[in-house]
PDBQT receptor file of N, H, CA, C and O in Angstrom, charges set to zero:
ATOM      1  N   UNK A   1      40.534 -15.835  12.014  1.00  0.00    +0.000 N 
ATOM      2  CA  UNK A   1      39.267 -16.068  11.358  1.00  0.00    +0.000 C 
ATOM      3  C   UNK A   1      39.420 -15.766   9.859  1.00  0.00    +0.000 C 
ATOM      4  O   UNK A   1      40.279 -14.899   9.699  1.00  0.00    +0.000 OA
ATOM      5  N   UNK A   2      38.898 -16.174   8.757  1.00  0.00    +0.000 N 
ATOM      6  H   UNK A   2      38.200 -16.878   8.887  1.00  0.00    +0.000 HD
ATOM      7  CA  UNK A   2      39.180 -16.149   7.555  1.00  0.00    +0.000 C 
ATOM      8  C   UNK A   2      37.720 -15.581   7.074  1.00  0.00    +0.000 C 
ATOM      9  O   UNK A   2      36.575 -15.977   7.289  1.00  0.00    +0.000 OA
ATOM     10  N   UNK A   3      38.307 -14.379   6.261  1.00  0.00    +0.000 N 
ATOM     11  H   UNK A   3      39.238 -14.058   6.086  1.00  0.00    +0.000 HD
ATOM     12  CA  UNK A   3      36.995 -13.497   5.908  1.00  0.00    +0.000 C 
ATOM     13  C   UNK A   3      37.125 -13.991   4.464  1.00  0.00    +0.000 C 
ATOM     14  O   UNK A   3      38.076 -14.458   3.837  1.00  0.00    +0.000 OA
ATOM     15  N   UNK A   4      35.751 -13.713   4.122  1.00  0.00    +0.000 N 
ATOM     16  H   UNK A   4      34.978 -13.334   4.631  1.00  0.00    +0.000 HD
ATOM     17  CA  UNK A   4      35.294 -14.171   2.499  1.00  0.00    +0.000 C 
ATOM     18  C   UNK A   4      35.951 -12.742   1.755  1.00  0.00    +0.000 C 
ATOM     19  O   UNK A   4      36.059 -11.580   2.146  1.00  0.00    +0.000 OA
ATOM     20  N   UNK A   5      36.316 -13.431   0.521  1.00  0.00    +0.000 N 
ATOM     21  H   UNK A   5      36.228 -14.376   0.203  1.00  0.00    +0.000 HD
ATOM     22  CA  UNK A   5      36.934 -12.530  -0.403  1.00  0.00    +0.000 C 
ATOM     23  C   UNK A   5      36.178 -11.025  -1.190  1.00  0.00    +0.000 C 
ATOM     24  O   UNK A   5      36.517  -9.908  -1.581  1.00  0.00    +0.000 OA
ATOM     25  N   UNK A   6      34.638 -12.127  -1.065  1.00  0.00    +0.000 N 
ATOM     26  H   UNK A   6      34.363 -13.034  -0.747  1.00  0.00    +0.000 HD
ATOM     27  CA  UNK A   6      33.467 -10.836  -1.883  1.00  0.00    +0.000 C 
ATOM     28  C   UNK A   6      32.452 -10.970  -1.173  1.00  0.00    +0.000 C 
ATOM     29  O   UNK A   6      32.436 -11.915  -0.384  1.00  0.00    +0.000 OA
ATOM     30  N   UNK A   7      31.375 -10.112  -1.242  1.00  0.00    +0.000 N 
ATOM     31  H   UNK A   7      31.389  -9.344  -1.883  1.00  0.00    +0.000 HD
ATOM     32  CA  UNK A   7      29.994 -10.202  -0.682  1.00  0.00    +0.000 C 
ATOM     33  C   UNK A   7      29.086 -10.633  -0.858  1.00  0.00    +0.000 C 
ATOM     34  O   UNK A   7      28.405  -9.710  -1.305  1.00  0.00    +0.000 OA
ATOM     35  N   UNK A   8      28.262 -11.845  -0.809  1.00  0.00    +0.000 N 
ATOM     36  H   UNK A   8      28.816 -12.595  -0.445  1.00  0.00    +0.000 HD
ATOM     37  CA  UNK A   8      27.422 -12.152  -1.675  1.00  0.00    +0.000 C 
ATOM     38  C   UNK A   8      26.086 -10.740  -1.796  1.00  0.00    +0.000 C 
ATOM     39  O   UNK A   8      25.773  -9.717  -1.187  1.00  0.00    +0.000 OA
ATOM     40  N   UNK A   9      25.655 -11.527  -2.980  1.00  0.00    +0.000 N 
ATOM     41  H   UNK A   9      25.909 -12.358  -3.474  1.00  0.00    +0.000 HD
ATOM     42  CA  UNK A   9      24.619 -10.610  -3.671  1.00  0.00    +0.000 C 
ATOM     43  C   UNK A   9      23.756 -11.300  -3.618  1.00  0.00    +0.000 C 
ATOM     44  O   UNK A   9      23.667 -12.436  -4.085  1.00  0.00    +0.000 OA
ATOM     45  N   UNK A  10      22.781 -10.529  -2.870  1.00  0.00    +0.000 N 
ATOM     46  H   UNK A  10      22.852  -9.606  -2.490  1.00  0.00    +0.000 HD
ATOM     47  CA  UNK A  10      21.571 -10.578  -2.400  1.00  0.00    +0.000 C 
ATOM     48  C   UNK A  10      20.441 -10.389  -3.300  1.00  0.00    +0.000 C 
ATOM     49  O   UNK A  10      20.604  -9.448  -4.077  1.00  0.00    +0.000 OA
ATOM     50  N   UNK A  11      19.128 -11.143  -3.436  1.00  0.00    +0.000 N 
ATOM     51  H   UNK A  11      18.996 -11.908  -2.805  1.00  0.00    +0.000 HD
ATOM     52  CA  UNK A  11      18.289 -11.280  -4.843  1.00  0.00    +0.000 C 
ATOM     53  C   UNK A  11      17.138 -10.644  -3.857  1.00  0.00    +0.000 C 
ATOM     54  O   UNK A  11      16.749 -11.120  -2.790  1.00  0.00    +0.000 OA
ATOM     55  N   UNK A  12      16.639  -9.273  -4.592  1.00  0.00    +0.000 N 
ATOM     56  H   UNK A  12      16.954  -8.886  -5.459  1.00  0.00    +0.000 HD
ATOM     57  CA  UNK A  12      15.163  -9.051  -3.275  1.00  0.00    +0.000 C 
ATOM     58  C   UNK A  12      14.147  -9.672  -4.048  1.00  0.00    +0.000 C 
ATOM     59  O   UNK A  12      13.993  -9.880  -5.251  1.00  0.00    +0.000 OA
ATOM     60  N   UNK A  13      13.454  -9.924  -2.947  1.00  0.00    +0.000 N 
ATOM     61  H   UNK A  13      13.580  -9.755  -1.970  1.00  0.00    +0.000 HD
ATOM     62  CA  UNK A  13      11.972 -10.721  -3.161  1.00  0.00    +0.000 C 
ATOM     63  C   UNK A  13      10.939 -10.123  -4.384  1.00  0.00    +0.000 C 
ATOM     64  O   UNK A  13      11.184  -8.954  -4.685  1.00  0.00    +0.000 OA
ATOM     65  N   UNK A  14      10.038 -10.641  -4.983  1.00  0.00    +0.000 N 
ATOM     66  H   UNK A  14       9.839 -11.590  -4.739  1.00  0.00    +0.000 HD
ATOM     67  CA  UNK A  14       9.037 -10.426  -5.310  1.00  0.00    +0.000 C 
ATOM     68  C   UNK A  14       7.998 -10.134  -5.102  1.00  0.00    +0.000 C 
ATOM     69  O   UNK A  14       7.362  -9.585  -6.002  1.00  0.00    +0.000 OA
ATOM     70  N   UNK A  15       7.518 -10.326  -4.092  1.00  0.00    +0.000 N 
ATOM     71  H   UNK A  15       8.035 -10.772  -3.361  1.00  0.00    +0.000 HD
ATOM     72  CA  UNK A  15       6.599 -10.508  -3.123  1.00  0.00    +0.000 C 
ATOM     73  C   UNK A  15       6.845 -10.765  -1.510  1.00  0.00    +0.000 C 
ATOM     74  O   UNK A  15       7.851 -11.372  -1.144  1.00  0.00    +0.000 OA
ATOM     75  N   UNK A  16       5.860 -10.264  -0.555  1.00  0.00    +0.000 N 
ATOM     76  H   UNK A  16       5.042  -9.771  -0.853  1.00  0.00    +0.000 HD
ATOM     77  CA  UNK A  16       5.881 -10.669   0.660  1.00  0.00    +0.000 C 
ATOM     78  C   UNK A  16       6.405  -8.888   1.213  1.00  0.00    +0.000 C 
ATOM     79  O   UNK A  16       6.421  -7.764   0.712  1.00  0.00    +0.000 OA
ATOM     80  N   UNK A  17       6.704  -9.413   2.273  1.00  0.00    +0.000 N 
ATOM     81  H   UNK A  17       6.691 -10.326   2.679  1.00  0.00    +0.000 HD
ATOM     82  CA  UNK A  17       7.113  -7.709   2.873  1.00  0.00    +0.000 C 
ATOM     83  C   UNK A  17       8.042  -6.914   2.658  1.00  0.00    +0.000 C 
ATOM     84  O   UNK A  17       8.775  -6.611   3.599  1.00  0.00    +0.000 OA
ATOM     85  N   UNK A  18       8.288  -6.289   1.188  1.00  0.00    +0.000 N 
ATOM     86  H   UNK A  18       7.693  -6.534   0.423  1.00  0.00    +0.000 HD
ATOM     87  CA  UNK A  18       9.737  -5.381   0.880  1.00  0.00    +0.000 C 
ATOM     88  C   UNK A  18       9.405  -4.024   0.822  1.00  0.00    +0.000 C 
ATOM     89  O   UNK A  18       8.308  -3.487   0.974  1.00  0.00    +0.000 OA
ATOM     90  N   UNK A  19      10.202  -3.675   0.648  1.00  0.00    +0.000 N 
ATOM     91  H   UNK A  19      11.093  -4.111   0.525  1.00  0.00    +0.000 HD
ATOM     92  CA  UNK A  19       9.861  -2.318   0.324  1.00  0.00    +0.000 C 
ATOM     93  C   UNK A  19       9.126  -2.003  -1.129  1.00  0.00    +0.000 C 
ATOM     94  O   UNK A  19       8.491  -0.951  -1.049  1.00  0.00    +0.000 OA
ATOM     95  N   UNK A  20       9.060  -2.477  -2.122  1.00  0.00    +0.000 N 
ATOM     96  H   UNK A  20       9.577  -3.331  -2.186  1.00  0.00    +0.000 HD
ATOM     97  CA  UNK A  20       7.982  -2.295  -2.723  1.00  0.00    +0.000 C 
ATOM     98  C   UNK A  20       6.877  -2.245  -2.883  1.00  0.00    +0.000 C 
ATOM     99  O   UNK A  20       6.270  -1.523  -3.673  1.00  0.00    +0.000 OA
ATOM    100  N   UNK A  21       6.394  -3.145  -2.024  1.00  0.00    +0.000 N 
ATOM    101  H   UNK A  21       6.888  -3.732  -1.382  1.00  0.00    +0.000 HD
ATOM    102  CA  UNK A  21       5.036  -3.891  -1.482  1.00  0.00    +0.000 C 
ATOM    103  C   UNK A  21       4.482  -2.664  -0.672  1.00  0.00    +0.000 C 
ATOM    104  O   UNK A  21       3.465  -2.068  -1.025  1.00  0.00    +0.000 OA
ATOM    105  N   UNK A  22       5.142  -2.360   0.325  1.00  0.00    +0.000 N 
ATOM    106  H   UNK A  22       5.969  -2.845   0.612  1.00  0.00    +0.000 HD
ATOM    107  CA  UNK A  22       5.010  -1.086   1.288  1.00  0.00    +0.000 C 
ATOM    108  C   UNK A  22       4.413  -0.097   0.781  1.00  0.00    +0.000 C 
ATOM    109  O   UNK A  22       3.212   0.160   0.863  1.00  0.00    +0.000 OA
ATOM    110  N   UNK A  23       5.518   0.690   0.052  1.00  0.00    +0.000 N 
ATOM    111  H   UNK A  23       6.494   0.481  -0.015  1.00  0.00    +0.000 HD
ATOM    112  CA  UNK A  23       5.542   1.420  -0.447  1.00  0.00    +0.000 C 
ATOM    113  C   UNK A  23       4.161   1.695  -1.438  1.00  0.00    +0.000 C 
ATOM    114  O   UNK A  23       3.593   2.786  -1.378  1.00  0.00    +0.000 OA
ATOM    115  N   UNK A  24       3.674   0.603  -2.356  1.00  0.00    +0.000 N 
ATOM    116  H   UNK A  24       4.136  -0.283  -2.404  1.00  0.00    +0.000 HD
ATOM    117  CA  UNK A  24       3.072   0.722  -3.108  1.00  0.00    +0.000 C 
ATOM    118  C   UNK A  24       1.427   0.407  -2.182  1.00  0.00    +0.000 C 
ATOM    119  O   UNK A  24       0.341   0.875  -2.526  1.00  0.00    +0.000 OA
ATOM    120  N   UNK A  25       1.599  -0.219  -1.350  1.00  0.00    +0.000 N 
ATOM    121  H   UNK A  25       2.481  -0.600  -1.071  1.00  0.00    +0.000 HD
ATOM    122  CA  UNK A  25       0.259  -0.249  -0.778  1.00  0.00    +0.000 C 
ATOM    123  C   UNK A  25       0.043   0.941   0.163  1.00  0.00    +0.000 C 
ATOM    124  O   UNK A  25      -1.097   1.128   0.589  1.00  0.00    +0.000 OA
ATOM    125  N   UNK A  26       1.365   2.032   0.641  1.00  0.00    +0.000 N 
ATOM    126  H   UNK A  26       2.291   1.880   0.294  1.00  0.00    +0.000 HD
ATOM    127  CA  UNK A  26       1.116   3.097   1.016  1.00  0.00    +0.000 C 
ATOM    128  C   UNK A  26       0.318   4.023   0.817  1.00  0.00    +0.000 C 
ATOM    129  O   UNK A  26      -0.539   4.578   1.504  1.00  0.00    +0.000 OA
ATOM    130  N   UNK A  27       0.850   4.179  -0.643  1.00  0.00    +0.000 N 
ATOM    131  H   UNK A  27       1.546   3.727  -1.201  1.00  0.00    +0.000 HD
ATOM    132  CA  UNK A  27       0.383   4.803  -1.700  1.00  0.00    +0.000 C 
ATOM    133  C   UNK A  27      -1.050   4.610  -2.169  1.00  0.00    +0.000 C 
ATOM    134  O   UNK A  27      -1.871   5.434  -2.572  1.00  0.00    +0.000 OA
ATOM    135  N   UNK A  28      -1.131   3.160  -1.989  1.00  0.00    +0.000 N 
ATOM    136  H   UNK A  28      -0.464   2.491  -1.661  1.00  0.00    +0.000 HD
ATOM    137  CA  UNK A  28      -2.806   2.939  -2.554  1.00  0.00    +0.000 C 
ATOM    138  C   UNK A  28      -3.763   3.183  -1.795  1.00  0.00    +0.000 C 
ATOM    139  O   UNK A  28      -4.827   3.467  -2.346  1.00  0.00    +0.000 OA
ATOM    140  N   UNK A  29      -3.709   3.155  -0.195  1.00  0.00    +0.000 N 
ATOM    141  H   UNK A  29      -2.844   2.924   0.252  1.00  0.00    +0.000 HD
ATOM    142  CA  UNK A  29      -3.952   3.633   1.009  1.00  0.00    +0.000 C 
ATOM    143  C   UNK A  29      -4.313   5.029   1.109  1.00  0.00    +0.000 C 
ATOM    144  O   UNK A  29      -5.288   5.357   1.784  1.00  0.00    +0.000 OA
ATOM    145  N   UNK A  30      -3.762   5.693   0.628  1.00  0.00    +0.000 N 
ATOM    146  H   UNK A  30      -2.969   5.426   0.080  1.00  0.00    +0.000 HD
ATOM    147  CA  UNK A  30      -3.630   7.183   0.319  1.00  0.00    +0.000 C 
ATOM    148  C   UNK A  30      -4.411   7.690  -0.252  1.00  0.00    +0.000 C 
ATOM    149  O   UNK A  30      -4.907   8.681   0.284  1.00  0.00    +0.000 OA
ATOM    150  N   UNK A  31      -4.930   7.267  -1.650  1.00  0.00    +0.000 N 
ATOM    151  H   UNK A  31      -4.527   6.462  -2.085  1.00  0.00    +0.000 HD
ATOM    152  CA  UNK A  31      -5.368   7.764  -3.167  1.00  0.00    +0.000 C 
ATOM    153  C   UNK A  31      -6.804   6.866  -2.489  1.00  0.00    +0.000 C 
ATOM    154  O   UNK A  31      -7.766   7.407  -3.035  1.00  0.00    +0.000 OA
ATOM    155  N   UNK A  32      -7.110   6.218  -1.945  1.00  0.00    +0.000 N 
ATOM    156  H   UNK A  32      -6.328   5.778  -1.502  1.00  0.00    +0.000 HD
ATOM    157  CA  UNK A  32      -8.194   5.449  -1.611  1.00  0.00    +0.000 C 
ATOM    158  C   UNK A  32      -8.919   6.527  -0.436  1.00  0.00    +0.000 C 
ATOM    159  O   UNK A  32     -10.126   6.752  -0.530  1.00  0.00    +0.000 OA
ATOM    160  N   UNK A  33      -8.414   6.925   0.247  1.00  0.00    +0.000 N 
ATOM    161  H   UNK A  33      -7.434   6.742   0.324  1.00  0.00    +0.000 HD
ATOM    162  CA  UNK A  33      -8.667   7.511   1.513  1.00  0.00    +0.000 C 
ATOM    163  C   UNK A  33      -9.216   8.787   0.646  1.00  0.00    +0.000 C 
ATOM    164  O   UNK A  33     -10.417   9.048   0.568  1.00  0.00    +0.000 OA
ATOM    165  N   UNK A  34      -8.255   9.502   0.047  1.00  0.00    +0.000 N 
ATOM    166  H   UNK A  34      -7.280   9.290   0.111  1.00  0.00    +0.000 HD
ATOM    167  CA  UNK A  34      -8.736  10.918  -0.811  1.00  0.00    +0.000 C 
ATOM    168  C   UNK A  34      -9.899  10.589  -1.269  1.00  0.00    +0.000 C 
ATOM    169  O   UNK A  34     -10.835  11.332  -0.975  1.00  0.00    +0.000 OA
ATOM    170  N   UNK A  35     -10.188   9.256  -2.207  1.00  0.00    +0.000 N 
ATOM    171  H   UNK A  35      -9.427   8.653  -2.446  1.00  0.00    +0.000 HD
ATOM    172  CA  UNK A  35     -11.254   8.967  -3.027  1.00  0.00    +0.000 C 
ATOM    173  C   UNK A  35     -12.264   8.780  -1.889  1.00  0.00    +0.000 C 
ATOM    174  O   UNK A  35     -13.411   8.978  -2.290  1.00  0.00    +0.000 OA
ATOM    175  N   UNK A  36     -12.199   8.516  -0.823  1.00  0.00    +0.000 N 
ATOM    176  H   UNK A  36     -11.267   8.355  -0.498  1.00  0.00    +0.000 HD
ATOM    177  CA  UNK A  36     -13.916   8.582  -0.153  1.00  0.00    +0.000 C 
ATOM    178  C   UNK A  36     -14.383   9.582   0.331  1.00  0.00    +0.000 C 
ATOM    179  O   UNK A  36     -15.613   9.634   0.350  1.00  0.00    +0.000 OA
ATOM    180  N   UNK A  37     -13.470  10.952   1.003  1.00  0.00    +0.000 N 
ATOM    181  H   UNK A  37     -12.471  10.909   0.987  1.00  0.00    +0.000 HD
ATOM    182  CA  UNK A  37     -13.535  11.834   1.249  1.00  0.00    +0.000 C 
ATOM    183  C   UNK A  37     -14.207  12.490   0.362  1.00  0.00    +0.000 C 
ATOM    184  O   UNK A  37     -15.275  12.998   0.705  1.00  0.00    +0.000 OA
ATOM    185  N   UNK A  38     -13.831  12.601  -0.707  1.00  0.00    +0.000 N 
ATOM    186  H   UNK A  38     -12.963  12.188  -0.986  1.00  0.00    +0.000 HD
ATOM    187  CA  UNK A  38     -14.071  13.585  -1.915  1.00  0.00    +0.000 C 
ATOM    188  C   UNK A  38     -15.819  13.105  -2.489  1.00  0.00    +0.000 C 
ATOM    189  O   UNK A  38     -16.791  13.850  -2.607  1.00  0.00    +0.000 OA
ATOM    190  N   UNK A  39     -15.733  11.795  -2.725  1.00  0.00    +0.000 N 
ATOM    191  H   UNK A  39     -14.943  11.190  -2.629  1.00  0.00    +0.000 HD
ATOM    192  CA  UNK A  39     -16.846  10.767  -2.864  1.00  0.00    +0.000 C 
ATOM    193  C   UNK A  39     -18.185  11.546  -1.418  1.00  0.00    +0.000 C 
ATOM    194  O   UNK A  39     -19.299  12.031  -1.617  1.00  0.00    +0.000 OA
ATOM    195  N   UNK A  40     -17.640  11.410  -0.463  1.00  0.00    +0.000 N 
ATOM    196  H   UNK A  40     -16.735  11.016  -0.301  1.00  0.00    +0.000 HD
ATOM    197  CA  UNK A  40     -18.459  11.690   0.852  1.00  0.00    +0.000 C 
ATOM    198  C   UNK A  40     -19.027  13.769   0.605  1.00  0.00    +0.000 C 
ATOM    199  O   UNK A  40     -20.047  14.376   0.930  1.00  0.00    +0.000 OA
ATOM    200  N   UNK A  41     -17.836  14.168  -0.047  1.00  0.00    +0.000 N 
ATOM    201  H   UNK A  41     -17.007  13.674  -0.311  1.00  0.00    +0.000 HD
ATOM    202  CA  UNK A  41     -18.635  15.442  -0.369  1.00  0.00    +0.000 C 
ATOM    203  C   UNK A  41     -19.078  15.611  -1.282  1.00  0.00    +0.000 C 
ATOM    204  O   UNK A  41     -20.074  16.309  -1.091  1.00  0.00    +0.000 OA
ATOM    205  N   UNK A  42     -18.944  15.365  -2.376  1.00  0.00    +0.000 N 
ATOM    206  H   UNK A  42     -18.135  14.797  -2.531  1.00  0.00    +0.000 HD
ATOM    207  CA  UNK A  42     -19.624  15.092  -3.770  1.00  0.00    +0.000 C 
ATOM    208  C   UNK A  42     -21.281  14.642  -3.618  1.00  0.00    +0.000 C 
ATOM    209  O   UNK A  42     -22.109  15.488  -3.955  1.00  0.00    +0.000 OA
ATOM    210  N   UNK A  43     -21.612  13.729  -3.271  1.00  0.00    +0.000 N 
ATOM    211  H   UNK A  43     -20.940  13.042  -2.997  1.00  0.00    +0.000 HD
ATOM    212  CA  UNK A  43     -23.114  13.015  -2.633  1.00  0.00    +0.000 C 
ATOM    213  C   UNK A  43     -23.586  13.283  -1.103  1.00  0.00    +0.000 C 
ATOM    214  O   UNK A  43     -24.715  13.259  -0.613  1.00  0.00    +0.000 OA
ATOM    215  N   UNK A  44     -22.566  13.495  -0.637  1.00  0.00    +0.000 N 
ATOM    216  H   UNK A  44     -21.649  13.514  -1.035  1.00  0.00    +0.000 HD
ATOM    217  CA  UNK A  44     -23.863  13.681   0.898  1.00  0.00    +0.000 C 
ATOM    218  C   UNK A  44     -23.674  12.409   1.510  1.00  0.00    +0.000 C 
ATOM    219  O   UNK A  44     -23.876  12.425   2.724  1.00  0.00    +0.000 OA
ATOM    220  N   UNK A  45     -23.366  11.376   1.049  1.00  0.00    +0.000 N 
ATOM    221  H   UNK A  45     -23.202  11.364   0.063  1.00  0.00    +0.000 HD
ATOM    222  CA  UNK A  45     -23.370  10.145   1.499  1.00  0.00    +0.000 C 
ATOM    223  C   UNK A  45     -22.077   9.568   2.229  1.00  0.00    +0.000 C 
ATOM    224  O   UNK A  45     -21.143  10.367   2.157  1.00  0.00    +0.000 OA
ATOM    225  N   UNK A  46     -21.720   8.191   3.033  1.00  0.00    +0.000 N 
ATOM    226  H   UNK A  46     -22.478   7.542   3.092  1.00  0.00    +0.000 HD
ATOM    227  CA  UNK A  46     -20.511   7.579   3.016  1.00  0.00    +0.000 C 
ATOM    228  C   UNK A  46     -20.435   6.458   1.848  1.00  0.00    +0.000 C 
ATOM    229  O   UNK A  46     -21.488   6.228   1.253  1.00  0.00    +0.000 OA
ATOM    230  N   UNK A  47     -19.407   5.828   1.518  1.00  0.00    +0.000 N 
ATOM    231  H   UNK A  47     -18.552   6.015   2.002  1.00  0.00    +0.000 HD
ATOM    232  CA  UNK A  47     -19.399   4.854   1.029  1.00  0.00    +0.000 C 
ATOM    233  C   UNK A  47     -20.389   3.953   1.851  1.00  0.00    +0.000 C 
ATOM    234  O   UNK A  47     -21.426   3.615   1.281  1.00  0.00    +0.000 OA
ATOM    235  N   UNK A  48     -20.181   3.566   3.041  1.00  0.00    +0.000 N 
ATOM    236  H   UNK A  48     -19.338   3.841   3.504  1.00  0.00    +0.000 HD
ATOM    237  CA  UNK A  48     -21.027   2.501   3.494  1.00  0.00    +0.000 C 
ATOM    238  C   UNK A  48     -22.715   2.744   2.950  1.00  0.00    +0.000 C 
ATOM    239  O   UNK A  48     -23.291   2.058   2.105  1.00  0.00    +0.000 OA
ATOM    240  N   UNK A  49     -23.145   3.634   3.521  1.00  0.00    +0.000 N 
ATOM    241  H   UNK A  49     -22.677   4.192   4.208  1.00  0.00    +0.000 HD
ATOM    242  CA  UNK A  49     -24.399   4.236   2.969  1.00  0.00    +0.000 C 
ATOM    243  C   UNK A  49     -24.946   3.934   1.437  1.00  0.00    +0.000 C 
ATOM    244  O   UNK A  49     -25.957   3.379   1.005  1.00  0.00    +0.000 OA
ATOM    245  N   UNK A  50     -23.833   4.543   0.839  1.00  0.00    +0.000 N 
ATOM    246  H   UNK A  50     -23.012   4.994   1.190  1.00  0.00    +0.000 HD
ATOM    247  CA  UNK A  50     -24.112   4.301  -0.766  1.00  0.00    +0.000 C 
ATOM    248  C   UNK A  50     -24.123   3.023  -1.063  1.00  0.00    +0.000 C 
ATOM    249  O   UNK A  50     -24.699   2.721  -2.108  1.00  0.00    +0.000 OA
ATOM    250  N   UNK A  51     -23.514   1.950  -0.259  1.00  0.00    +0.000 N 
ATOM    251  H   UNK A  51     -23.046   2.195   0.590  1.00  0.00    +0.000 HD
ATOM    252  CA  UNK A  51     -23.263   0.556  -0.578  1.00  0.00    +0.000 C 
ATOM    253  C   UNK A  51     -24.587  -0.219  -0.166  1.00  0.00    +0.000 C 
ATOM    254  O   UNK A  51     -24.960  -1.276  -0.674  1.00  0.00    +0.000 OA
ATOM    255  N   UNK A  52     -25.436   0.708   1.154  1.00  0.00    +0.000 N 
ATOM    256  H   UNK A  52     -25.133   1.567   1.566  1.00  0.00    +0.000 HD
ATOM    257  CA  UNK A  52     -26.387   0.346   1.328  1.00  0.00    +0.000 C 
ATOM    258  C   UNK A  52     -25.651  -0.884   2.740  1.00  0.00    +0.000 C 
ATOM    259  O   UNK A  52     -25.934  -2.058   2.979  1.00  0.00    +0.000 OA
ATOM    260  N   UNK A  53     -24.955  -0.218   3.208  1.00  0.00    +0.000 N 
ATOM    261  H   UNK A  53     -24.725   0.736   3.015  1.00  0.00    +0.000 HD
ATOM    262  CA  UNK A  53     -24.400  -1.377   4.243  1.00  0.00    +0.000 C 
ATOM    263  C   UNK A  53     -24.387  -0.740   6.031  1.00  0.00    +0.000 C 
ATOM    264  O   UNK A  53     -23.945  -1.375   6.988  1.00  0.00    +0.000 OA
ATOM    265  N   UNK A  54     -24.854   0.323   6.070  1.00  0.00    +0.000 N 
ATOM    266  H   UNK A  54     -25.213   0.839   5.292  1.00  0.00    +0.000 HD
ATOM    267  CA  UNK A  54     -25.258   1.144   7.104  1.00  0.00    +0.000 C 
ATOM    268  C   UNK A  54     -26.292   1.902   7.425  1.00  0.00    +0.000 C 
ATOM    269  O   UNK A  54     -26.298   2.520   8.489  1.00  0.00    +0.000 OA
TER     270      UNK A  54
């Protein structure tokens, strides 16, 4: 069998499911979740409530 000389090099995506994407919507997931909590003790309220949607 005849093996290739080098490896090709691989270009990662821009978009779609990488690890950046992940990662960064992890993260936004996170800081979002803190923000209603904190929001929910601050006022007494939920977001939904305050939105007037419950």
């Amino acid at each position: 069998m005849i093996q290739p000389s080098r490896t090709p090099k691989f270009i990662t995506p821009k978009f779609g499911f990488n690890d950046f994407a992940e990662r960064f919507n992890g993260r936004t997931a996170m800081i979002a979740f803190v923000a209603a909590i904190i929001f929910e003790a601050v006022t007494g309220k939920g977001i939904f409530s305050w939105l007037g949607l419950a």
